[in-house]
N, C-alpha and C positions, 0 to 999 in steps of 0.2 A: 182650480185643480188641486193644490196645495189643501186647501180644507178637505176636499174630497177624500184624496190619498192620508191626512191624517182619521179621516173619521171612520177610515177601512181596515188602517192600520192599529185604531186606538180599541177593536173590537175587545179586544184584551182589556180587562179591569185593574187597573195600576193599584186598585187600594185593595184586590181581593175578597170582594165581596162586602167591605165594609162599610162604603157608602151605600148600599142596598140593603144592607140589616139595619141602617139609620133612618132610608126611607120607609121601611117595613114597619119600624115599629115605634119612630116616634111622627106622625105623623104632621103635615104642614097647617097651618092654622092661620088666615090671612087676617083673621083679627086681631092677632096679634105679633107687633112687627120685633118685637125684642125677642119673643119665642124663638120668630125664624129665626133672626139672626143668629142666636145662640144654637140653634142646628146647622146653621151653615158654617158656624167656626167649628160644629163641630167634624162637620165633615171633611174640611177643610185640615184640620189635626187628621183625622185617619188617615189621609192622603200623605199628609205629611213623615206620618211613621213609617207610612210603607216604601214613599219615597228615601228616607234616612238608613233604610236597606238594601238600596241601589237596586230597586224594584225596576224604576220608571226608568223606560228607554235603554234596558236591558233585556228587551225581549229580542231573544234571537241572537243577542248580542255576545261579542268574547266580554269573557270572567273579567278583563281586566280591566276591563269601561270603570268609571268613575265618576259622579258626579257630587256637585255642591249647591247646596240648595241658599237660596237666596230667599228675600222677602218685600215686594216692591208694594208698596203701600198707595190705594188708589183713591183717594177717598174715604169711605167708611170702610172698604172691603179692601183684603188683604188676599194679593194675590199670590202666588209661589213661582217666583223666575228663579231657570236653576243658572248658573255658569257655563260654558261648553270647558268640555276637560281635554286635555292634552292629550292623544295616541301613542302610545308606545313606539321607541323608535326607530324598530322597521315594519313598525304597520305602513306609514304611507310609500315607504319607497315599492314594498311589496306588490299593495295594491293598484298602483302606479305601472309593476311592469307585468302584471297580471292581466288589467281589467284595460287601463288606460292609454298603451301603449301598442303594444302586441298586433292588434287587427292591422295597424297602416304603417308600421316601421319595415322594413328590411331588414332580414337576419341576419345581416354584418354589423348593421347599426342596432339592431336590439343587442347585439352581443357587447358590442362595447358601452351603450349602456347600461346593458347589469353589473359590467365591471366597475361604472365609475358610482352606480348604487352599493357596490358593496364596497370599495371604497369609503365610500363615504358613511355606510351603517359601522365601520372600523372603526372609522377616525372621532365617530362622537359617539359616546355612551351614552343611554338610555340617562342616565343624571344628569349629563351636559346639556345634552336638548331641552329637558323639563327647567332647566335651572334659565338658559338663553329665551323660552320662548315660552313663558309660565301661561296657565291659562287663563292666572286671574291676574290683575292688577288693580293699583288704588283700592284696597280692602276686598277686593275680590265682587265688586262693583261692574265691573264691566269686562268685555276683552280684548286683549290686543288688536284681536286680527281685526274690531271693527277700528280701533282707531289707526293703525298702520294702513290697511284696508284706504278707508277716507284719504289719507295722509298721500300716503304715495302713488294710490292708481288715481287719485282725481286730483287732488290738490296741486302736488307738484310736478302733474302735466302741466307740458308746456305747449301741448297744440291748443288749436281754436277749441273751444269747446262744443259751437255749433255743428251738429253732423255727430262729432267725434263722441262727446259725453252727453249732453242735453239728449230727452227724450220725450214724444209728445202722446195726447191723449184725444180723441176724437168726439163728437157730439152723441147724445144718442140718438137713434134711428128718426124719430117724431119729435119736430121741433116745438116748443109750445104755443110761440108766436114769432110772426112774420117781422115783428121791431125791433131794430137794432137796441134803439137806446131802452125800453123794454127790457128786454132781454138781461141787456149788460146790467141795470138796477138791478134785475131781481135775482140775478145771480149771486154779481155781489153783496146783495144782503146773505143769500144764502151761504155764502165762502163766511161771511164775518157771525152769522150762527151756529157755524161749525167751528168755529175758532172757539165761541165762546162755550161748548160743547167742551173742548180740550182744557180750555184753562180753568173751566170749574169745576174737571173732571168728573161730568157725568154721561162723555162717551164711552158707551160700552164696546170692550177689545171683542173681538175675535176669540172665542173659549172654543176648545174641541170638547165635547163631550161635558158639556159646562163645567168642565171641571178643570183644563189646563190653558191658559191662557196663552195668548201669543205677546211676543214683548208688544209694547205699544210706543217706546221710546223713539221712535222713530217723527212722531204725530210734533213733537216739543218743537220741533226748528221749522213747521209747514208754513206759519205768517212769519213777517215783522224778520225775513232772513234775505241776507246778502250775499254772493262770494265775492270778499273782496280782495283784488289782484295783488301778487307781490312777485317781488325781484326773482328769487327764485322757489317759494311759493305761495298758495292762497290762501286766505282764512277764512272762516262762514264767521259772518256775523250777527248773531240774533240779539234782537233785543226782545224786554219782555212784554210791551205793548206795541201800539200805533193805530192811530186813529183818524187814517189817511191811505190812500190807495193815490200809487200814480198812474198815468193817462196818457197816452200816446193817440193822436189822430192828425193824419195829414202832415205829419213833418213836425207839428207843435206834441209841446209837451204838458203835462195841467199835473197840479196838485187840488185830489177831489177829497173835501172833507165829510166823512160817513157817518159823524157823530155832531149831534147839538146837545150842549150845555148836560154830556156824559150819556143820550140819548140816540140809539143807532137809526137813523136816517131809515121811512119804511120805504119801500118800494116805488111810491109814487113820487114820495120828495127827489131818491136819487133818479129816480128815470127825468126828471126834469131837468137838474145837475148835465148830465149824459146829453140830454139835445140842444143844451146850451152850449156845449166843446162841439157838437157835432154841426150846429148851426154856426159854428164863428168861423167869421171869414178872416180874421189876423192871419199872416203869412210869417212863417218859419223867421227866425233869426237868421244871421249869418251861421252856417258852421250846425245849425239848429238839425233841420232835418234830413241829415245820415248820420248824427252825432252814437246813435245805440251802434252803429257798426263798432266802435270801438271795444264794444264785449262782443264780437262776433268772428275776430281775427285773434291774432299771437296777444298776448299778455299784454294791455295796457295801463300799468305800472304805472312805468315812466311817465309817462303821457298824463295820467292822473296825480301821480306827484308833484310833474312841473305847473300842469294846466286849472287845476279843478283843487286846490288846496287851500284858496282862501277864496274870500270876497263873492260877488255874485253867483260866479260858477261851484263853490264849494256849497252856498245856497238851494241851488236848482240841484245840485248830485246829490245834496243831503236829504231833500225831498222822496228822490225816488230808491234813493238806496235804506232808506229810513220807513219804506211804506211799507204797508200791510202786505202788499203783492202789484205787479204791475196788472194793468189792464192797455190791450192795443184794439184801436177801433177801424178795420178795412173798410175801404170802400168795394171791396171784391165781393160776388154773390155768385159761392160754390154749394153745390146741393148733394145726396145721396141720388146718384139713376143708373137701376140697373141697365138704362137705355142708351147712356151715355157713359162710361166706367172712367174714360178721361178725367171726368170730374171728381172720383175719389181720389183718383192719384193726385190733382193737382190741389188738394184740399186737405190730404197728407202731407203734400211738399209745403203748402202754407203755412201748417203748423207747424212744423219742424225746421223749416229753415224763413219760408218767405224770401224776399229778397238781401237779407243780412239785415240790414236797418232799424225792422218798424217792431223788435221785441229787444226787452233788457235782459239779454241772455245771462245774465250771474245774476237775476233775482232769481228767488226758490221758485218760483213759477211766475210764468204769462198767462193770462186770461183774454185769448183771440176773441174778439166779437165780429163776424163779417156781416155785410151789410142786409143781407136777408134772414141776418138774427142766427144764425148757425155757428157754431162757439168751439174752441178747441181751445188746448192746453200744453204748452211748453215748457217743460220740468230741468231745472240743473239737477245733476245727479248727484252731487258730493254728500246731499244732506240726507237721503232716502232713494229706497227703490222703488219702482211703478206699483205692489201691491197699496201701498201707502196710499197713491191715487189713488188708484181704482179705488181702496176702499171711501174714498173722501167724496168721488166723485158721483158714488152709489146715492150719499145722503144728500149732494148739491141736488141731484138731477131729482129727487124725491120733492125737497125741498121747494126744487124751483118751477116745478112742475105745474100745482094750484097756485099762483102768485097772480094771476090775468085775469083781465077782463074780457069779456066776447070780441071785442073789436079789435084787441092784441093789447092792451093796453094795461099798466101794475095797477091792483086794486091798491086803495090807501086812500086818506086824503092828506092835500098839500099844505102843509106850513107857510104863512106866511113870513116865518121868521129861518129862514133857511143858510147855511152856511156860505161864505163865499169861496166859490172856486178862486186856484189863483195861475195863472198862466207863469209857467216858469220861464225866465228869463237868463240867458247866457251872452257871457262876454270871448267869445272863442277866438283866437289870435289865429295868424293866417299860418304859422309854423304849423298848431291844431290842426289848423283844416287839412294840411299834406298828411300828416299822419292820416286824419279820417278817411282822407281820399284815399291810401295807403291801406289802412283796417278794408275801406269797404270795399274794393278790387279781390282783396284776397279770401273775403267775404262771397262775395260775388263767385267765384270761382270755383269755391267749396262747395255753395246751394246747386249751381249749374253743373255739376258732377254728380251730383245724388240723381242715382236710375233708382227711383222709388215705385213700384205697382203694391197694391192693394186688391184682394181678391175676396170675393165672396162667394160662402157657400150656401143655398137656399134664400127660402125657406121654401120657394116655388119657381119653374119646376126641377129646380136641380135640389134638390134636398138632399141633406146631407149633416149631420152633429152628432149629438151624444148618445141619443136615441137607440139610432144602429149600430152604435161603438161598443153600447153597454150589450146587444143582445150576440155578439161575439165576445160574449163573455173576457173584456180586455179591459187594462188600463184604458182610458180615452188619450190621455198624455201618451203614453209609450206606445199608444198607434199611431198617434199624429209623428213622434219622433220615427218610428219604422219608416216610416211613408217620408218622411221629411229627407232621411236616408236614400230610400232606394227614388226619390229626386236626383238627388245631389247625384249617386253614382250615375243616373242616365245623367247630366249636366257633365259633368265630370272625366268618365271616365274612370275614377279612380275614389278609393277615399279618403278624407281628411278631418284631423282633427275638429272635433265639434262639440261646442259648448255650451251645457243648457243651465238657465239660474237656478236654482233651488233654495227659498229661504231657509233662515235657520233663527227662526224668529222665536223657537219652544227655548231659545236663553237670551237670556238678559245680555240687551246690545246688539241682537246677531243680525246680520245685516242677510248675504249671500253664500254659499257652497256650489262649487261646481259640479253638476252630472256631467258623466262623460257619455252619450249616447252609444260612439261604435265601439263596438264589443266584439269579439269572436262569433257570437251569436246572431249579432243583426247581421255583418258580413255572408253568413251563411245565408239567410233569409234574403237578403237583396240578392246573393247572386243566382236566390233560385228561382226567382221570379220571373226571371230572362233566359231560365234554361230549359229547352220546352221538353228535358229529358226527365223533370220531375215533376210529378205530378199535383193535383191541388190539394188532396188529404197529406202531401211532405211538406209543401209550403205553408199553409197552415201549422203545421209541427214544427215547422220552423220561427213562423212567425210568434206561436207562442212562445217558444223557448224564451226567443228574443224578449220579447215585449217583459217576461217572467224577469229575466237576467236585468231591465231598466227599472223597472220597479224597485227592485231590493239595491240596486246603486243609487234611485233615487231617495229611500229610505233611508240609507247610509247616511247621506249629504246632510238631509235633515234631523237627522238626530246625533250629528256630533263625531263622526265617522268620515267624514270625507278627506280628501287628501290632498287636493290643491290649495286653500287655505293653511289649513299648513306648513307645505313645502313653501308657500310665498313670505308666513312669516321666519322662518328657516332663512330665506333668500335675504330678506330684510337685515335679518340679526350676521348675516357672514358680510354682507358689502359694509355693515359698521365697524365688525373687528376685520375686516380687510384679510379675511380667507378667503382663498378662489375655492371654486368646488364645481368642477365641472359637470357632478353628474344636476344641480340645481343650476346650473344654466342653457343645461341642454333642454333639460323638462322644461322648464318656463319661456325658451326661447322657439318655440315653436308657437307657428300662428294659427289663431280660429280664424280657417276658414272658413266654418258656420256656426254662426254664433244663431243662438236659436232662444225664445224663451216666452211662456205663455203666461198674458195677463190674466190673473182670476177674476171670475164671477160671481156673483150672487156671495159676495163675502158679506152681507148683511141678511136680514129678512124683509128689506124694501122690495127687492125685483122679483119677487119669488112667482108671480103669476106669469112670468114667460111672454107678456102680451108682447109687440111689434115696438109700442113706444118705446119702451124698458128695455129694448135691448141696444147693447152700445156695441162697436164695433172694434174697440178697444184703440191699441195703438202702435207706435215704434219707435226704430232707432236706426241708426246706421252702422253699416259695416264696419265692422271692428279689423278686419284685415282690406288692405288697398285691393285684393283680388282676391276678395270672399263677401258672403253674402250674411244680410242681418234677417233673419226673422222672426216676427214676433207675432204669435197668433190666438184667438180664443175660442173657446168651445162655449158659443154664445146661449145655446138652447138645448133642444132635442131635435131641431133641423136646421141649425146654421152655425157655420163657422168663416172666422176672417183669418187672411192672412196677410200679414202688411210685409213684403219684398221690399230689403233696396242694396244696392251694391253701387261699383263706382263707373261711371259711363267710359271712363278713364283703362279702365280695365281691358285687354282684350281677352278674358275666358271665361267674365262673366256677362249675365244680361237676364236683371232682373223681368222681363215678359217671359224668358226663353226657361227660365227657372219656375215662375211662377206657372207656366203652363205644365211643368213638369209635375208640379205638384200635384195640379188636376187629375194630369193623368194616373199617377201614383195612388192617390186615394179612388182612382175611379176603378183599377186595379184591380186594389183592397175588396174592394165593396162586391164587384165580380165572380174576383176569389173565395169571398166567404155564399156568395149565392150559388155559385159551382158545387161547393161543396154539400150544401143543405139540398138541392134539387138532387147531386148525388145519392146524398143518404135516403132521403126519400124515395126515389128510385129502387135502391139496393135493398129499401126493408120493405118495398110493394113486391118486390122479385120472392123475398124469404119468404111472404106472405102467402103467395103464389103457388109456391113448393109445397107449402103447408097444408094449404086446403084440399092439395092432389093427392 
């Protein structure tokens, strides 16, 4: 979606015509590769002068935008990241009690806080702000709000991470083979050729319009990263190789080597590797298998300071915290049936939680392998956001696609000089084990509270995607969010804050920006859809107003305009000099009650045929507020879309089935609405027609 809405948005020529008087008239020449280049730097400079005019991402925009042009150097090619620039200081309180607030406050409580917003636009001048919350730092290198951002919404959390931050990633549709150990080889070779893809930098980013690139700095901490636990907070810790994956099956743990003599292991050597841990019948250590609960609950520190700091167990921890990525091998066999829908939900909860135990929740990712070869992926969040995957997981699932043999089996042949696996061994003291039992109870308690559903739409016979979204001429995202809406108000009753990601990855560093969905304008649209005193040519006029008014807030977000980034680093720079400021604790101390946010697709040019196997059904996350709901959905095709539901069982006002059905209905609504209308029209211009001929 993200690419989309940039490629709609970027119709506009940032260089004004000058990269097309370069195409025009110095033509491309593939015999010769210095030529090119030398046209591509030079187009590259035209962009550049128009940008050093504050051309770029000043469409539309106030005069007093700003930007700073950077230069990230990728290779041979040189790409242009700019910095995001600071807002004037009462742009975000402004649009905050304009856009942000207004739909679901009460006019006693909007009142008072516009007073403690203006207040607060009093007491800091437009210099004070720029000077506490500058946009660039360390040479103008990066920005605050991504490293504050990492810092204090993930790092120095102190809840469990599982559920809370972790987020996961699903298989795609058509498995390629029915073997576990299969499977797990050739994937992982495929993970460790994407690796080598990044460190020799010749994956190509994400370019809108070939010409602006998206950061990619994101891709640097994907292998060979850790979060490791502290007192009161974590660090990520990346190193810059490894040449090792660890292995989790059945309680035991392995250290599996993926390299001989600087040589990456092909497909069939590791699928060998993989049925030798899945064939071994050794039993668990003591303390051995529920040892991963302990990155599954509250921060274990201590536990890692006193336990795991020298000798054996500093051995076995250094292994898997030291690997490329973890890999976990179930004995579970979950499948996609639209005959059985149980089974996505329970294959969603697999991924994302399982039972606490069988994933290393603070490595950068898990690599689920279940027993009928169907695979899934469990991401900490500190280090990147889910497009990250998805885009990674575009070129594994390419990748690991032709790797088989007809009988399921990795083509290759076998070494007989192969590396030796090594079974990790720990010395876990029985004080360990009551904490473990401890981690994993409250472990335990977290997974069994997630009300996870998973829903799909199409391809047959309930169709339903982009298709029909596109020929009501709408956003596809800011239809899904309407409908996502007037959900929640049937659920609800009422409405509540709700918050959609938006990258802001066109600067160097940029992680996320908040859209805010309800607006004045979706309010009006949802509540006329239940009023049967307005008709379907109003609600339509409503629904586009709406869907008009999310586009241009979601524009905002991504190009350096938005407002909650911001006011959080704002929130950051007052609790260090120790000013209270009430109008930034009231903004930030309200809860998303729907946190909402759609994985992209087709961010490469591998899935672009649309077929059944290529399509993935993406992924989720959980509820960001104790009684509100997470969801996270994609617009898979031109007739399918998933929506992954989950909230807490714990809750009495929510229930992710009773939501998820809601949705159905909401979109099936939509679809109604817009056929009402065209059989209208049609009608009404067979009637003119009628008149005419008489």
């Amino acid at each position: 979606m993200v690419i989309n809405v940039l490629l709609r948005m970027l119709d506009y020529d940032p260089s004004w015509g000058g990269i097309d008087a370069i195409d025009r008239h110095i033509p491309l020449r593939q015999d010769m590769p210095r030529y090119t280049a030398e046209k591509g730097s030079l187009k590259r400079g035209t962009l550049c002068i128009r940008l050093s005019h504050h051309v770029w991402l000043r469409i539309k925009a106030h005069e007093s935008a700003s930007l700073r042009l950077d230069y990230d150097h990728r290779g041979a090619t040189s790409y242009i990241v700019m910095s995001i620039a600071t807002p004037p200081t009462n742009t975000p309180q402004l649009i905050f009690l304009n856009v942000g607030a207004a739909p679901y406050w009460k006019d006693s409580s909007m009142k008072t806080l516009s007073n403690c917003a203006e207040e607060f636009r009093e007491g800091n001048t437009e210099e004070d702000c720029r000077d506490i919350c500058s946009a660039e730092i360390d040479g103008g290198h990066q920005t605050n709000v991504s490293d504050w951002w990492e810092e204090f919404v993930y790092l120095r959390g102190r809840s469990p991470i599982v559920v809370n931050s972790n987020f996961y990633g699903l298989d795609v549709m058509e498995k390629p083979t029915h073997i576990q150990a299969a499977r797990a080889a050739n994937s992982v070779r495929a993970l460790f050729q994407f690796r080598r893809m990044i460190s020799q930098q010749t994956l190509k980013p994400v370019i809108v319009q070939n010409v602006v690139p998206l950061c990619s700095g994101q891709f640097e901490r994907l292998f060979n990263t850790t979060r490791i636990p502290g007192l009161e907070t974590d660090h990520v810790m990346h190193l810059r190789d490894s040449t090792h994956i660890a292995v989790y099956h059945r309680g035991r743990f392995f250290r599996l080597p993926c390299y001989r003599r600087n040589r990456l292991l092909n497909s069939a050597e590791l699928e060998v590797l993989f049925t030798r841990i899945i064939e071994d019948t050794s039993k668990p250590c003591k303390g051995e298998e529920d040892l991963a609960a302990l990155t599954a609950g509250e921060s274990w520190s201590g536990a890692r300071q006193m336990y795991f700091y020298k000798g054996m167990n500093k051995t076995a921890l250094d292994a898997i915290e030291k690997a490329a990525f973890f890999v976990t091998l179930l004995d579970k066999e979950l499948d996609y049936s639209m005959e059985d829908m149980s089974q996505l939900d329970e294959f969603a909860q697999t991924v994302l939680t399982g039972d606490g135990c069988k994933m290393w929740f603070d490595k950068s990712f898990n690599y689920v392998v279940l027993k009928n070869a169907r695979v899934g992926l469990n991401v900490e969040h500190s280090w990147a956001d889910s497009p990250i995957f998805s885009f990674t997981w575009e070129h594994i699932s390419d990748l690991d696609s032709g790797g088989y043999k007809e009988d399921g089996h990795c083509k290759g042949e076998v070494s007989n000089d192969l590396p030796q696996l090594t079974r990790l061994k720990w010395d876990v003291p029985d004080e360990c084990i009551t904490i473990i039992e401890q981690q994993k109870q409250l472990a335990a308690s977290i997974c069994a509270d997630v009300d996870l559903r998973l829903r799909i739409f199409g391809p047959q016979p309930n169709e339903y995607g982009k298709g029909f979204i596109k020929k009501c001429k709408i956003s596809p995202d800011a239809y899904i969010q309407m409908a996502l809406q007037l959900a929640y108000y049937r659920d609800s009753g009422k409405f509540h804050l709700t918050y959609e990601a938006s990258m802001t990855r066109l600067f160097r560093e940029g992680r996320t920006e908040t859209v805010r969905p309800v607006s004045s304008e979706s309010c009006a649209f949802v509540r006329a859809m239940d009023d049967p005193s307005k008709t379907n040519e109003e609600r339509v006029k409503l629904l586009k107003a709406a869907t008009e008014r999310h586009v241009t807030t979601y524009r905002d977000a991504m190009t350096g305009k938005g407002v909650d980034r911001h006011l959080f680093c704002l929130y950051v720079v007052s609790r260090y000099l120790e000013v209270d400021s009430p109008f930034l604790q009231e903004v930030l101390g309200e809860p998303w009650r729907l946190s909402t946010s759609q994985t992209p697709h087709n961010q490469t040019d591998l899935w672009k045929k649309q077929v059944v196997e290529q399509i993935c059904p993406g992924g989720g996350f959980g509820p960001v507020a104790d009684d509100g709901y997470g969801v996270s959905y994609i617009i898979a095709s031109e007739n399918m879309l998933f929506f992954h539901v989950s909230s807490k069982k714990s809750s009495p006002t929510t229930d992710s089935t009773r939501f998820s059905d809601n949705i159905g209905r909401a979109l099936t609504d939509l679809r109604t609405l817009f056929q009402n209308v065209q059989v209208d029209d049609k009608q009404s211009a067979g009637t003119s027609q009628s008149k005419k001929d008489k």
